[in-house]
N, C-alpha and C positions, 0 to 999 in steps of 0.2 A: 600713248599714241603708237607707238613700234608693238602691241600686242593686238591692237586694234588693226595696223595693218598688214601685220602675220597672219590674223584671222579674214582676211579679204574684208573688213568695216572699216568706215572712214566716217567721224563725228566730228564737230566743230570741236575744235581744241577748249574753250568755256565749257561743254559741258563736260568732257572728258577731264579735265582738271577738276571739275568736281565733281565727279566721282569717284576717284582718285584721290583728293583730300580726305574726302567723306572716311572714304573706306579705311585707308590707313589710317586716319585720328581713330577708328573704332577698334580697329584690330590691335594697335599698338597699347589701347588701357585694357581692352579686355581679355586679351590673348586671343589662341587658336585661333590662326589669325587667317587660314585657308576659308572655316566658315564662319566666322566674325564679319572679317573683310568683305567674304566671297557674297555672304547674303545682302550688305548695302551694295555689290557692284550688281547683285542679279535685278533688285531693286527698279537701278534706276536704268540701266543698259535695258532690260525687257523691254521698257516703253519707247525703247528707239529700235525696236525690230533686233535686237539679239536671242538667239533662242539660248536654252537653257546650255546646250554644249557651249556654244560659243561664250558664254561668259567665263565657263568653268575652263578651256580653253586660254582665253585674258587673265585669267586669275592664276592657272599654273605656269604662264609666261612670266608673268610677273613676279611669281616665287622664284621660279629658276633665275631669272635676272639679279635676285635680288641675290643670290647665291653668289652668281656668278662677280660679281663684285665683290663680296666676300673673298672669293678662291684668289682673284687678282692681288685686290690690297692688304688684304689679310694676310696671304698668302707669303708678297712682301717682307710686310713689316713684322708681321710673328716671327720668322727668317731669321731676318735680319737684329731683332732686337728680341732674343731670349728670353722671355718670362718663366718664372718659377708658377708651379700650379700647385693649389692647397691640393693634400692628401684624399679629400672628400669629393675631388671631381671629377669623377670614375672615367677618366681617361687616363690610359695605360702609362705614361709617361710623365718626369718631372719637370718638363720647362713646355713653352708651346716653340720651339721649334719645329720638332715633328708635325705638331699640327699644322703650321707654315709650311712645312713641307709637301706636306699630303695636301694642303689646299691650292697650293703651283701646280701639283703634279695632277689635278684634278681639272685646271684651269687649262693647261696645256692639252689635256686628253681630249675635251670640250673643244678646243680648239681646234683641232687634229679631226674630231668628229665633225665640224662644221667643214673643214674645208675637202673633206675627203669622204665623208660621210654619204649613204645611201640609207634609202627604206624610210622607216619610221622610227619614232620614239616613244615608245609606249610608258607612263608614268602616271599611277594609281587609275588605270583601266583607260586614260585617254592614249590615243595615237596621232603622234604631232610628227609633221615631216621638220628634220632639219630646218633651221633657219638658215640664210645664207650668211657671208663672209660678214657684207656690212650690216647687216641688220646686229650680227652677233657683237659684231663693234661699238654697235651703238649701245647695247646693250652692255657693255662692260664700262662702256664711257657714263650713260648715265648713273649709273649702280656705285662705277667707283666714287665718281663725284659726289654722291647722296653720302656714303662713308663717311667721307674725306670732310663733309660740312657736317653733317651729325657730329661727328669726334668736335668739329671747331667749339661748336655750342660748350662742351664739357669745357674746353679745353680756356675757352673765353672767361667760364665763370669762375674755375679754379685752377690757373696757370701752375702744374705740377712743376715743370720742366720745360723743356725744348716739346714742339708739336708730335715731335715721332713718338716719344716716349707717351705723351698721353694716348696716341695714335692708339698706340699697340694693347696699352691697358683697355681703352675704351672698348677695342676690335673684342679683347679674350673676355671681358667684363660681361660684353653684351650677347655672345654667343653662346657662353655657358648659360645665360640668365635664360635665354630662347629655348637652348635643350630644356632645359628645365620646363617649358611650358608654361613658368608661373606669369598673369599677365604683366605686358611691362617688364619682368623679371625683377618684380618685387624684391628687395631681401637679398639675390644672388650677387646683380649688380656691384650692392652695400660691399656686400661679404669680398666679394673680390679686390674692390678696392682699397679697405680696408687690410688685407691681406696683403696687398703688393706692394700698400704706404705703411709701413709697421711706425714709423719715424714723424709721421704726421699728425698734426690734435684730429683724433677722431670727429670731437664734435665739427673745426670748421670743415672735414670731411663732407660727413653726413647733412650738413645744411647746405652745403654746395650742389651734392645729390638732391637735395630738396629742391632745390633752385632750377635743377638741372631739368626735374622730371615736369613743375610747372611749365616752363619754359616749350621742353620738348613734348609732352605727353598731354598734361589737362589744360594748355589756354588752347590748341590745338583741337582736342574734343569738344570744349567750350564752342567755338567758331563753327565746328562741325554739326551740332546739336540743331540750330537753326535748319543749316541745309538739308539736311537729314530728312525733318516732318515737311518740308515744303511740298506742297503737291506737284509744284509743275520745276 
């Protein structure tokens, strides 16, 4: 709805939430998630009078949103609660504070641009002017809250610790898995948390992730599958 009405479009919140389920249950199993996503939002937004920019327009709002709640919470709790990173994760450094650091210091900058900010924003050939103060609020508040409940889901089926600590694993787990591009982040995810419970039975690990990715990934696609072929 906030990228909808950055782009001057205004749709009934029903259909706009489903297209927006649609899209993420698709992007989220099958990766590459800008044209995964991007093709069910062109989809179904065309039939409501969106031209081709304007989706592609909604679609890198939406990415940056989704960032932009990363840089916030992320930002935070990597900070705040120091994780060690495997050798293989071609980031410079051995803990993610850094990373926490550079994602505050990223969030702050963003921030600083919006309130002070002129011109435009040019990102993979579009030109977006600035968002204003509150839009960009709304934007960190929806993003951070979608985090913050994402990590619950982990954190509900396999109580590591205290919520921060799973926080902070789930935040580094799922953002390497993303770099990676694999969809879902197949495999990384595992690797990671496997990695950062050396002390824990792998196996109820690894079934928890199983649990996890039902839960979060394919009953989600499942639901989606329907609306998807629907014609109207």
């Amino acid at each position: 709805m906030l990228a909808l009405r950055y782009v001057g479009k205004r749709l009934p919140y029903r259909t706009v939430a489903r297209v927006s389920f649609v899209s993420y249950a698709v992007s989220h199993n099958v990766g590459m998630s800008f044209f995964s996503g991007g093709t069910s939002r062109y989809r179904f937004y065309s039939r409501h009078g969106l031209s081709l920019l304007d989706t592609a327009k909604v679609i890198l709002f939406c990415n940056l949103t989704f960032w932009v709640g990363f840089a916030c919470v992320g930002g935070a709790v990597l900070t705040r609660f120091a994780l060690p990173l495997p050798e293989n994760s071609e980031l410079p450094f051995p803990t993610s504070r850094p990373l926490g650091l550079v994602a505050l210091g990223v969030f702050v900058l963003a921030l600083g641009a919006v309130a002070w900010g002129r011109g435009e924003l040019r990102v993979k050939g579009l030109s977006l002017s600035w968002p204003s103060v509150k839009v960009f609020g709304g934007q960190t508040l929806v993003s951070s809250v979608d985090w913050l409940l994402a990590a619950s889901v982990l954190w509900a089926i396999l109580p590591l610790g205290g919520y921060a600590e799973v926080l902070g694993i789930f935040l580094l787990a799922q953002v390497l898995g993303m770099v990676s591009n694999v969809p879902g982040g197949m495999g990384v995810f595992e690797a990671i948390l496997l990695f950062l419970r050396p002390d824990d039975d792998p196996a109820h690990l690894l079934a928890a992730v199983i649990v996890y990715r039902v839960i979060y990934y394919l009953v989600p696609l499942i639901a989606a599958v329907p609306l998807l072929i629907r014609r109207k």
